[in-house]
C-alpha positions, 0 to 999 in steps of 0.5 A, a space after each residue: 500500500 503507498 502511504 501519503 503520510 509520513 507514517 502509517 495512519 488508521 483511514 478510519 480514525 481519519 475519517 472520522 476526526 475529519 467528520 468530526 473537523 468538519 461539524 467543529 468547524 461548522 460549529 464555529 463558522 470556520 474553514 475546516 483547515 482552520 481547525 486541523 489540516 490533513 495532514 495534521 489530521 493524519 498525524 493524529 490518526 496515526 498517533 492515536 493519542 489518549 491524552 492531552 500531552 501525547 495529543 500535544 506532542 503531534 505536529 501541527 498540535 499547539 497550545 491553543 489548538 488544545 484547548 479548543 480542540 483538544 477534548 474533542 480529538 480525544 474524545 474521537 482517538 479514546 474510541 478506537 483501540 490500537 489494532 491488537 488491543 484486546 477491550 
């Protein structure tokens, strides 16, 4: 499989944290990459943070994008177990 991302990422977290960008961004009455670009989204998928420092350690996530958007990523990533994870 070719991979557009630096890393491999889940294509369903991605899909649903740019679902998930797209209602914030509406919410907000902003541009979608206003929020998160894809990139950054893509990051995000791979990474699967669980909390707000492994959250915060992903390029393209800063201080404040964390306390905007932070919870709602979280609350995206928390969903999904690691491929392998017995729940």
């Amino acid at each position: 499989p070719s991979s557009a991302a630096p890393e491999t990422y889940d294509p369903a977290l991605y899909e649903e944290l740019r679902t998930w960008r797209h209602g914030e961004a509406g919410r907000q009455g902003k541009a979608a990459f206003h929020v998160f670009s894809d990139a950054t989204l893509q990051r995000i998928a791979a990474a699967r943070p669980q909390t707000e420092e492994e959250l915060l350690a992903v390029r393209g996530v800063g201080p404040k994008k964390l306390e905007s958007f932070g919870q709602g990523v979280l609350d995206v990533t928390r969903q999904r177990p690691e491929e392998g994870d017995a729940t």
